[in-house]
C-alpha positions as CSV (number, residue, x, y, z in Angstrom):
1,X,0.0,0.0,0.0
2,X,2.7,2.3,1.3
3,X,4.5,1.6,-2.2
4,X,1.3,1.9,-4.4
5,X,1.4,5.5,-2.6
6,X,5.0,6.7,-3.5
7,X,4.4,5.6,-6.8
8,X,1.0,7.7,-7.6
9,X,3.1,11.0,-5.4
10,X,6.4,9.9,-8.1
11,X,3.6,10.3,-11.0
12,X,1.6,13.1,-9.8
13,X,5.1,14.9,-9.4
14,X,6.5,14.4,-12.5
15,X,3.3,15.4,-14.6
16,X,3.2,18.6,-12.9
17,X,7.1,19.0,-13.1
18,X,7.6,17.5,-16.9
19,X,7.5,20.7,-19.3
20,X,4.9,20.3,-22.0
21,X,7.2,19.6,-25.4
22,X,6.1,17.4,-28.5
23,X,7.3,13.9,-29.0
24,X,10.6,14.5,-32.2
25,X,11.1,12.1,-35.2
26,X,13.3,9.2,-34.7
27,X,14.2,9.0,-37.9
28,X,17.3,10.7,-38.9
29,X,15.9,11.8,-42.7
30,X,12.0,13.4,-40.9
31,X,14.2,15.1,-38.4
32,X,16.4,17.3,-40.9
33,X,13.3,17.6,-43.2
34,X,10.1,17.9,-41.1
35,X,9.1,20.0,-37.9
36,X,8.2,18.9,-34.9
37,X,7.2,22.7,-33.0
38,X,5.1,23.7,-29.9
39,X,5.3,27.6,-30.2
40,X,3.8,30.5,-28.9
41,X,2.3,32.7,-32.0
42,X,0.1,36.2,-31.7
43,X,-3.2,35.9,-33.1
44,X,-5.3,39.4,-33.2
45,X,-3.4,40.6,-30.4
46,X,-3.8,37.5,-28.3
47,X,-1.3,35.0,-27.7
48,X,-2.3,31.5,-28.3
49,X,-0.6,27.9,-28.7
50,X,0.1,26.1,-31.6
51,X,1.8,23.0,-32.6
52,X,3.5,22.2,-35.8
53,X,4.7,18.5,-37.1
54,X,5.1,17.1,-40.2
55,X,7.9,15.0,-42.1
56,X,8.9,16.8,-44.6
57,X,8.4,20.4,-44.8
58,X,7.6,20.3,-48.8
59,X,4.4,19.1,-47.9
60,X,1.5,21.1,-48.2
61,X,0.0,22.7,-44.7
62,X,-3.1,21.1,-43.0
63,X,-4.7,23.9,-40.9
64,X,-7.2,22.4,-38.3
65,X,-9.7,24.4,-37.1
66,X,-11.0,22.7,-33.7
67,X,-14.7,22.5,-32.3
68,X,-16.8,24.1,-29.7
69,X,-14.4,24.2,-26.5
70,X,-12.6,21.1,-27.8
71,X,-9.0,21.7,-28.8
72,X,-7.7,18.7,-30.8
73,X,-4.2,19.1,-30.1
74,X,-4.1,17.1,-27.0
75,X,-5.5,14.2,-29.6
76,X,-2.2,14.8,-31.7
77,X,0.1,12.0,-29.9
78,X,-2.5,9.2,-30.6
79,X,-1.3,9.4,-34.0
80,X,2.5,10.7,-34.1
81,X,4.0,7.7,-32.7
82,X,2.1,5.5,-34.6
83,X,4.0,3.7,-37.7
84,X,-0.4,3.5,-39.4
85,X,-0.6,7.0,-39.4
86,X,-0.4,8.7,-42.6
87,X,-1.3,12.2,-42.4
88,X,2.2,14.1,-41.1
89,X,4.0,11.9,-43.7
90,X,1.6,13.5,-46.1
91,X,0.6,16.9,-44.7
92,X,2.3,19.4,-42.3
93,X,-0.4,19.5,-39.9
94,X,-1.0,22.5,-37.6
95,X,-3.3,22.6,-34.8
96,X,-3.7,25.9,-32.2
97,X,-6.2,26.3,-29.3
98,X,-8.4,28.9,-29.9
99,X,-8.9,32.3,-28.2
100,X,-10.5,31.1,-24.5
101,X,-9.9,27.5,-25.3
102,X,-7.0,24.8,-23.6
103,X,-3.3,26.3,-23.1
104,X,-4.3,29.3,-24.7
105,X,-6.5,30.3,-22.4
106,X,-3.3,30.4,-19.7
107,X,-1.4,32.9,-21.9
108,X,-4.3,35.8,-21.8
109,X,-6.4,37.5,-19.2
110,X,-9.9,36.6,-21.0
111,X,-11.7,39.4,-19.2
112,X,-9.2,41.9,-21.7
113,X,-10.0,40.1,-24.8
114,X,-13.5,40.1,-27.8
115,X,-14.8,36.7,-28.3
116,X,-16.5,38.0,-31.5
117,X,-17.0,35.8,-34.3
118,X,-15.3,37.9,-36.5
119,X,-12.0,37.9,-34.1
120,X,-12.2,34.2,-34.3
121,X,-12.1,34.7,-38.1
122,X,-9.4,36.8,-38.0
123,X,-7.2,34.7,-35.8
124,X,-7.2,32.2,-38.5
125,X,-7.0,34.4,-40.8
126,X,-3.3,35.6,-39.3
127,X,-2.1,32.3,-38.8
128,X,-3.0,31.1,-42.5
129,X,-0.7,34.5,-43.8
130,X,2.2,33.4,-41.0
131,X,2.1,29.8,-42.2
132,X,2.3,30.4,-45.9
133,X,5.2,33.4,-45.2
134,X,6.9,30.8,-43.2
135,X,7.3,28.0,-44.7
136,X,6.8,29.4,-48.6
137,X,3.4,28.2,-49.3
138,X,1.3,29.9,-52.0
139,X,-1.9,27.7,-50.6
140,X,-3.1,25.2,-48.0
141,X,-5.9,23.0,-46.8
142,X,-8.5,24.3,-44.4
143,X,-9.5,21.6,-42.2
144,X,-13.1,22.8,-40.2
145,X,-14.3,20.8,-37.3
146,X,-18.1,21.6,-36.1
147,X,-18.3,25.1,-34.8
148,X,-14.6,25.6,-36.4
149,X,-16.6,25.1,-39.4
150,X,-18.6,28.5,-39.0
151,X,-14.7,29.9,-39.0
152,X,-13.7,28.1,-41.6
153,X,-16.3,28.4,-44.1
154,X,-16.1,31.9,-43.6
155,X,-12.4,32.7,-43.9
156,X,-12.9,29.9,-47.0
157,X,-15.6,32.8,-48.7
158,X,-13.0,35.4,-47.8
159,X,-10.4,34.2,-48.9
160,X,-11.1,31.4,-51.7
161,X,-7.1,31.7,-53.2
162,X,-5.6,31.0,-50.4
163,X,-6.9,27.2,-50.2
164,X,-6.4,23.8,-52.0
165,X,-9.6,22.9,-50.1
166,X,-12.2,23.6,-47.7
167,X,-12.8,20.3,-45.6
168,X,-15.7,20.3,-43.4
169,X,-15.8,17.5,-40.7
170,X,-19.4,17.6,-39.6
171,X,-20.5,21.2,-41.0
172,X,-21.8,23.0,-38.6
173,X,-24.9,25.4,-40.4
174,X,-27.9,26.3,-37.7
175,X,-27.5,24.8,-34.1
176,X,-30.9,25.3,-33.4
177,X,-32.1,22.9,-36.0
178,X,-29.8,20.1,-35.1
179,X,-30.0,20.1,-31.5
180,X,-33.8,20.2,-31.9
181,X,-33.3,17.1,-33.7
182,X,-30.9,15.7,-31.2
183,X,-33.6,16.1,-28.7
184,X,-36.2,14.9,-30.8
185,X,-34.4,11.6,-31.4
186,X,-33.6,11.2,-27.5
187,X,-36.9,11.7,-26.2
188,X,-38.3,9.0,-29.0
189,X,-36.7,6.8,-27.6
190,X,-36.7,7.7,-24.0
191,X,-40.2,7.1,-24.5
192,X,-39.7,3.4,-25.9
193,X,-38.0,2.6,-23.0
194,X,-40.0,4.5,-20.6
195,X,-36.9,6.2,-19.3
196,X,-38.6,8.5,-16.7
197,X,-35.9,10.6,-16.5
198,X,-34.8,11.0,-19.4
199,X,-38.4,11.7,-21.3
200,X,-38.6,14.5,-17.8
201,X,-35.2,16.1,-18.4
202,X,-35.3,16.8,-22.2
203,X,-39.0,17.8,-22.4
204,X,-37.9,20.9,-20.0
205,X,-34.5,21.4,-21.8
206,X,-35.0,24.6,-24.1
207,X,-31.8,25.9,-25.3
208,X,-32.2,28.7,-28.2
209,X,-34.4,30.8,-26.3
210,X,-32.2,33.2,-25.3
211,X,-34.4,34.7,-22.6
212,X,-33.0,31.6,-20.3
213,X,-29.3,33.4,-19.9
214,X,-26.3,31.4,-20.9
215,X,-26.1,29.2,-17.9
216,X,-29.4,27.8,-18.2
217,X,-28.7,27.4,-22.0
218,X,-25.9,25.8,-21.1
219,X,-26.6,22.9,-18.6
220,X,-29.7,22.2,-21.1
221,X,-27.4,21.6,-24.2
222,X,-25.9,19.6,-22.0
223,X,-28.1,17.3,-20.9
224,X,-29.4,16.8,-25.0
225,X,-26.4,16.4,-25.5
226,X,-25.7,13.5,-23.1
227,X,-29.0,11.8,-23.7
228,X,-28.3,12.0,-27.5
229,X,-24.8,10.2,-27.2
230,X,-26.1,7.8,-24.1
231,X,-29.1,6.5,-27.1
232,X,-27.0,6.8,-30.3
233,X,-24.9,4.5,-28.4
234,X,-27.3,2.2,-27.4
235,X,-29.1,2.4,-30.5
236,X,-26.6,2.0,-32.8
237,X,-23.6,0.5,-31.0
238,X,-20.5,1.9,-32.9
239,X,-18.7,2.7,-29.9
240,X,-17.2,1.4,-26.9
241,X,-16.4,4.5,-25.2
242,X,-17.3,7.9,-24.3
243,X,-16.1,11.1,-25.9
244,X,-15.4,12.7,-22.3
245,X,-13.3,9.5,-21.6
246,X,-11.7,9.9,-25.1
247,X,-10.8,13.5,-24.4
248,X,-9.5,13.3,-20.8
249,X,-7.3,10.2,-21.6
250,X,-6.2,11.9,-24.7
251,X,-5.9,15.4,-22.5
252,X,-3.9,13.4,-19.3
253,X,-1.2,11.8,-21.8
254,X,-0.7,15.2,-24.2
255,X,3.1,15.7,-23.6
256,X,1.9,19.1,-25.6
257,X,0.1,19.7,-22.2
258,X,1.6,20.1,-18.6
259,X,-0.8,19.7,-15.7
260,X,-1.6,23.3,-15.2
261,X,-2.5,23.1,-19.0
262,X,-5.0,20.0,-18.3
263,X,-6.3,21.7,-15.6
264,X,-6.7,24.9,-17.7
265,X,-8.1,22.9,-20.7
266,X,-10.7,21.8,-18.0
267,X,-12.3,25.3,-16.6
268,X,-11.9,26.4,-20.4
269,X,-14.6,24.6,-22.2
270,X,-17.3,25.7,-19.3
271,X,-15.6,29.1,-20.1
272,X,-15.8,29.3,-23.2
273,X,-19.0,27.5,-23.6
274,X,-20.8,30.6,-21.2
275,X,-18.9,33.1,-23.3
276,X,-19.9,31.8,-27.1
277,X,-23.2,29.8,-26.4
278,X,-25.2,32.7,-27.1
279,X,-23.6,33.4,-30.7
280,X,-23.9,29.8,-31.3
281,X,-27.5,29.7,-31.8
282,X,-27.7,33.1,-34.3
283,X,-25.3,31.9,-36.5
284,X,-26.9,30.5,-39.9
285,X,-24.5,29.3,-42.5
286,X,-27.5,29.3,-45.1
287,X,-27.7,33.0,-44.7
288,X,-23.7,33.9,-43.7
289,X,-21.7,31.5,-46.4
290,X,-23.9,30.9,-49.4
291,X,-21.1,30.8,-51.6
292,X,-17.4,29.3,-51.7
293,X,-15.6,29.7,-54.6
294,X,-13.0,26.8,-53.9
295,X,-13.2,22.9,-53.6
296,X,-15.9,22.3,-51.2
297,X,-15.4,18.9,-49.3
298,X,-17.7,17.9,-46.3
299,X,-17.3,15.0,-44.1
300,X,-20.5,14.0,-42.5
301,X,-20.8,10.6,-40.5
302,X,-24.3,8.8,-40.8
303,X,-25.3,9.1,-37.4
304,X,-24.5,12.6,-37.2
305,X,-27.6,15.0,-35.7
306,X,-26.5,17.9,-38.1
307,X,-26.4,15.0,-41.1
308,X,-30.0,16.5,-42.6
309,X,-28.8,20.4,-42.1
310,X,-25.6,20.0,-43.8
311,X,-26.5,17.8,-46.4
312,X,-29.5,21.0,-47.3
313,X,-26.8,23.3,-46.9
314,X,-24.5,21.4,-49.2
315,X,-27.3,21.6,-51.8
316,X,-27.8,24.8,-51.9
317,X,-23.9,26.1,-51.5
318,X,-22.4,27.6,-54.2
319,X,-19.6,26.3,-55.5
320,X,-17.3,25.1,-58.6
321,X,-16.6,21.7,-57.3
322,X,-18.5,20.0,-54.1
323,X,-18.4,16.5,-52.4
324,X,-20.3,14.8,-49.5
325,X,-18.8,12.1,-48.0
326,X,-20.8,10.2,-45.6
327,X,-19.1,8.1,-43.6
328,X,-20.8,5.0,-41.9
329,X,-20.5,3.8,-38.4
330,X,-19.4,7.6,-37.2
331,X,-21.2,10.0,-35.6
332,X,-20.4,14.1,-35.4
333,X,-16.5,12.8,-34.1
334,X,-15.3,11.7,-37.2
335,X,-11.8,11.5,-35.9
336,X,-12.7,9.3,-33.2
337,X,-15.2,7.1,-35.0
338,X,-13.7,6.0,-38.3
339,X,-9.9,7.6,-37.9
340,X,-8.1,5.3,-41.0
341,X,-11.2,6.3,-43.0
342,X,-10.9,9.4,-42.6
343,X,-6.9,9.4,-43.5
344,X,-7.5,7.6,-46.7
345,X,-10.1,10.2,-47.8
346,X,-7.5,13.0,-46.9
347,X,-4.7,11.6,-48.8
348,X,-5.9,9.3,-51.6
349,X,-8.7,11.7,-52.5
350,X,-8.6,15.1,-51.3
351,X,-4.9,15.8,-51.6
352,X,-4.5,13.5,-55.3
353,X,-7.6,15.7,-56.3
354,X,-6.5,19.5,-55.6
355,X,-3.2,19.7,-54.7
356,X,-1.1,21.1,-57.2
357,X,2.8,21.6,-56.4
């Protein structure tokens, strides 16, 4: 017992101790030619974290625009270290933690900074500039995750030269819609089950009236949310974990992240969540980003509750060259659901399609 204890205090001390760094090549040849950077960059007058690998910088740039309060750096190890993965052999790949968000949210006081969509816009639109500067790039590939896809779709309109591609992993268009469907498709079959309280939580869930104040909005997107993975789950058994557990394992093992980070990454998505919530239901992609005048991919997984919305979105966008891609057996996490898919569809379609040296 007494040596279970020094062990757990030996671990405990060395994640607080161990500086957050990422993981360098082995190989001699992806060392001299590709990156492997965790930096500090200023974004719209806010500093914010990014991290930088690939194996050869004359590969074009992936840009990854993360979802609602969920940075997707701290998922970046699951892949580097293993000899499968594809994607930094074939892409430089560049994640950063948004304004409010993970170990950006430690470099700024958030009370002295706009959480505006437009200065989410223009964060990435900085970065995009700094990345081509830096590594010569006349283009790269937008990757857009859920609410990164509002971002991305609208930098995308903006700036249409400056991409190969605008990817869309679950394309985010008018949260209302799907979380009423979420909640539809949760109490249906609450109600098969008789799950008393289940049927009682989600009938009194409202969450785009925005007379209820953002913390009321915010525990009842919550609890849809919860019942709607707890029943896709059960209904459709493609998984065998939750995404909490996915992200905290994923968070606890980041070598990107020290413990004051995980602990920051933590309060950040209730943060963030209080601060953007509001903006989340206004925003309508029919109405903001009818148009983009570039290679339109999106990435939607069959299960998905915003499946319906952005296939009707993906009609009516303009644009010179479209694709849906509907993945099966995934959900809105594309990522997590169907990872290897996903790669191939990257890099034996997306990239042999567009990019052009």
């Amino acid at each position: 017992m007494k040596l279970a204890k020094i062990l757990l205090l030996i671990n405990f001390l060395y994640f607080v101790n161990c500086s957050p760094h990422t993981i360098p090549y082995e190989q001699k040849e992806w060392r001299e030619k590709g990156i492997t950077s965790l930096e500090e960059i200023e974004l719209g007058n806010v500093k914010h974290s990014i991290l930088i690998r690939g194996t050869d910088k004359s590969n074009p740039i992936l840009l990854v625009i993360h979802g609602f309060a969920v940075p997707m750096m701290p998922f970046a190890h699951l892949s580097y270290g293993d000899k499968r993965d594809r994607m930094e052999k074939n892409f430089i790949i560049v994640n950063y933690d948004q304004r409010g968000v993970g170990k950006t949210s430690r470099l700024n006081d958030e009370d002295q900074i706009d959480f505006t969509m437009e200065d989410f816009v223009y964060d990435a639109e900085i970065l995009c500039q700094k990345l081509m500067k830096r590594f010569g790039k006349k283009k790269i590939y937008l990757q857009a995750i859920s609410w990164g896809s509002y971002i991305g779709a609208k930098l995308a309109a903006k700036h249409p030269d400056w991409f190969y591609a605008y990817i869309s992993e679950g394309q985010a268009v008018y949260a209302p819609e799907s979380i009423a469907e979420m909640k539809r498709f949760s109490l249906e079959e609450a109600r098969l089950e008789n799950n008393v309280k289940a049927i009682e939580e989600l009938e009194a869930a409202e969450v785009a009236n925005l007379t209820l104040g953002v913390i009321k909005m915010k525990e009842n997107m919550e609890k849809i949310s919860s019942w709607g993975e707890y029943y896709q789950n059960k209904k459709y058994k493609y998984r065998n974990f939750t995404l909490s557990e996915l992200f905290i394992g994923a968070l606890r093992k980041a070598p990107e992240y020290s413990f004051f980070d995980f602990l920051a990454t933590l309060k950040s998505m209730d943060s963030f969540s209080e601060k953007n919530i509001s903006k989340l239901m206004e925003i309508n992609m029919r109405k903001e980003v009818p148009e983009m005048n570039l290679p339109v991919y999106f990435l939607m997984g069959e299960y998905d509750f915003m499946n319906q919305a952005g296939r009707d979105y993906f009609t009516t966008l303009k644009s010179p060259k479209k694709k849906w891609i509907e993945l099966k057996r995934a959900g809105h996490e594309l990522g997590a659901d169907q990872p290897e898919e996903v790669q191939k569809i990257y890099i034996d379609q997306i990239r042999k399609e567009t990019f052009l040296p």
